[in-house]
N, C-alpha and C positions, 0 to 999 in steps of 0.2 A: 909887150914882148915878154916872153918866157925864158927865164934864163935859169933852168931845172925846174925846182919848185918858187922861185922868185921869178917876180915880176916888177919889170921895169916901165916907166910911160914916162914921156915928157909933156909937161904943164899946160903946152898950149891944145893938145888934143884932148887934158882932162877936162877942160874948160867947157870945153863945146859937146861934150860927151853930158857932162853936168847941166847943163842949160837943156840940152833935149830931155833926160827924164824928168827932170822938174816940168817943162812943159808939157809929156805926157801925160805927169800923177795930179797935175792942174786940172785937167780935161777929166782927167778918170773920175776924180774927187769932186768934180764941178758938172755932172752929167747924169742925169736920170735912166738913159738911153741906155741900156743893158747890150747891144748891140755897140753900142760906140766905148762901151766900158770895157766889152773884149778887144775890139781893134788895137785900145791903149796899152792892155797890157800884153798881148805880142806884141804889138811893135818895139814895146820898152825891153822886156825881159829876153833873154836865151832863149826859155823854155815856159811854157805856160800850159793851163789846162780847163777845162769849161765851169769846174767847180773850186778854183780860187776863188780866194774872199781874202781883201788888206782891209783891214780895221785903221778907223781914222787916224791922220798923224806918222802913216808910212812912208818913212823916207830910206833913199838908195841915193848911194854916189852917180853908178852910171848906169843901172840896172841891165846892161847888155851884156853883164858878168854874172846874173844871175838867172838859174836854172831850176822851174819847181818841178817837183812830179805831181801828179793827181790827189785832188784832197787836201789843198794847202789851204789854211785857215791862221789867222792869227787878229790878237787882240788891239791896242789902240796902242802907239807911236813905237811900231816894230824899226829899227834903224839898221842898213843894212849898206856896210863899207864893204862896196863890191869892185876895189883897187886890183885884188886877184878876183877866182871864180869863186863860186859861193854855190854849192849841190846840196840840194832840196831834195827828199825822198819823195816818197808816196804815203801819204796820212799822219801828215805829221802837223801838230799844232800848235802857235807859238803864243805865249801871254803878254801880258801888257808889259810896257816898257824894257823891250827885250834889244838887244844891242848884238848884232854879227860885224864881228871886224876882221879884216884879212891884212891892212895897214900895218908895215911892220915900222918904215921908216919913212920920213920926207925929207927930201932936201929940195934946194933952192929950183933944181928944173927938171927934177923927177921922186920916183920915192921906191922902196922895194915892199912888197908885198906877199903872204901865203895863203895858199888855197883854204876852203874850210869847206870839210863834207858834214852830213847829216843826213843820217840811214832811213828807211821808210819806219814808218809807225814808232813816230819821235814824238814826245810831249816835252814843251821847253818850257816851265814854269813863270812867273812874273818874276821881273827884274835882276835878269840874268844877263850875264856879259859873256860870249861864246869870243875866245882868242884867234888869232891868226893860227895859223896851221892847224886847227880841232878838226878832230875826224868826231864824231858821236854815232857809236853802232846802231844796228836795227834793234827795236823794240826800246827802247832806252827811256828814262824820265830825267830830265834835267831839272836841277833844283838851286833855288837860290838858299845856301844855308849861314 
């Protein structure tokens, strides 16, 4: 639930939300079948596209929070807290050990969370942590310094 730019859920629908993309990125990560690898990731993501590529060790909260555009590509254990949405451009690349959080707070039977955008033709370098509410414009190069 959207309450402005926070978002609200309660615990027993994170649950089961969590349990189905873990079983889809099981299937994805566990299938040869290029055919059965696109099925996984619509059915997981908001938005997807025919030339996605997750690099091993991709992990998402509930991934039905998250939205790619065309030409998403990234490196090995991208982690993606997708409590609020999470928007994906179009040619954008992400490095290893990169971390997207939208989680602002938890408590005991809910948590509040903010969106995070990222514009088309985005490079997010290794081991970068992107915050709750990040917008990062078009053409941009994110750096861990």
């Amino acid at each position: 639930m959207s309450l402005g730019n926070y978002y609200f859920e309660r615990i027993e629908y994170r649950i089961s939300k969590r349990m189905r993309a873990e079983n889809y990125l099981a299937k994805y990560f566990g299938s040869a079948d290029e055919r059965i690898r696109r099925v996984c990731l619509a059915s997981l993501f908001g938005s997807t596209s025919r030339d996605m590529v997750l690099g091993r060790g991709f992990r998402c909260e509930f991934g039905n929070n998250t939205y790619f555009g065309r030409n998403f590509s990234c490196g090995e254990n991208l982690q993606i807290d997708d409590h609020a949405p999470v928007y994906i451009g179009n040619n954008v690349h992400v490095g290893n050990n990169v971390k997207i959080k939208t989680l602002l707070h938890a408590t005991g039977d809910g948590y509040t969370a903010k969106p995070v955008y990222i514009g088309d033709d985005v490079s997010i370098d290794d081991n970068v942590v992107i915050e709750p509410g990040s917008v990062i414009g078009y053409n941009s190069i994110v750096k861990n310094d």
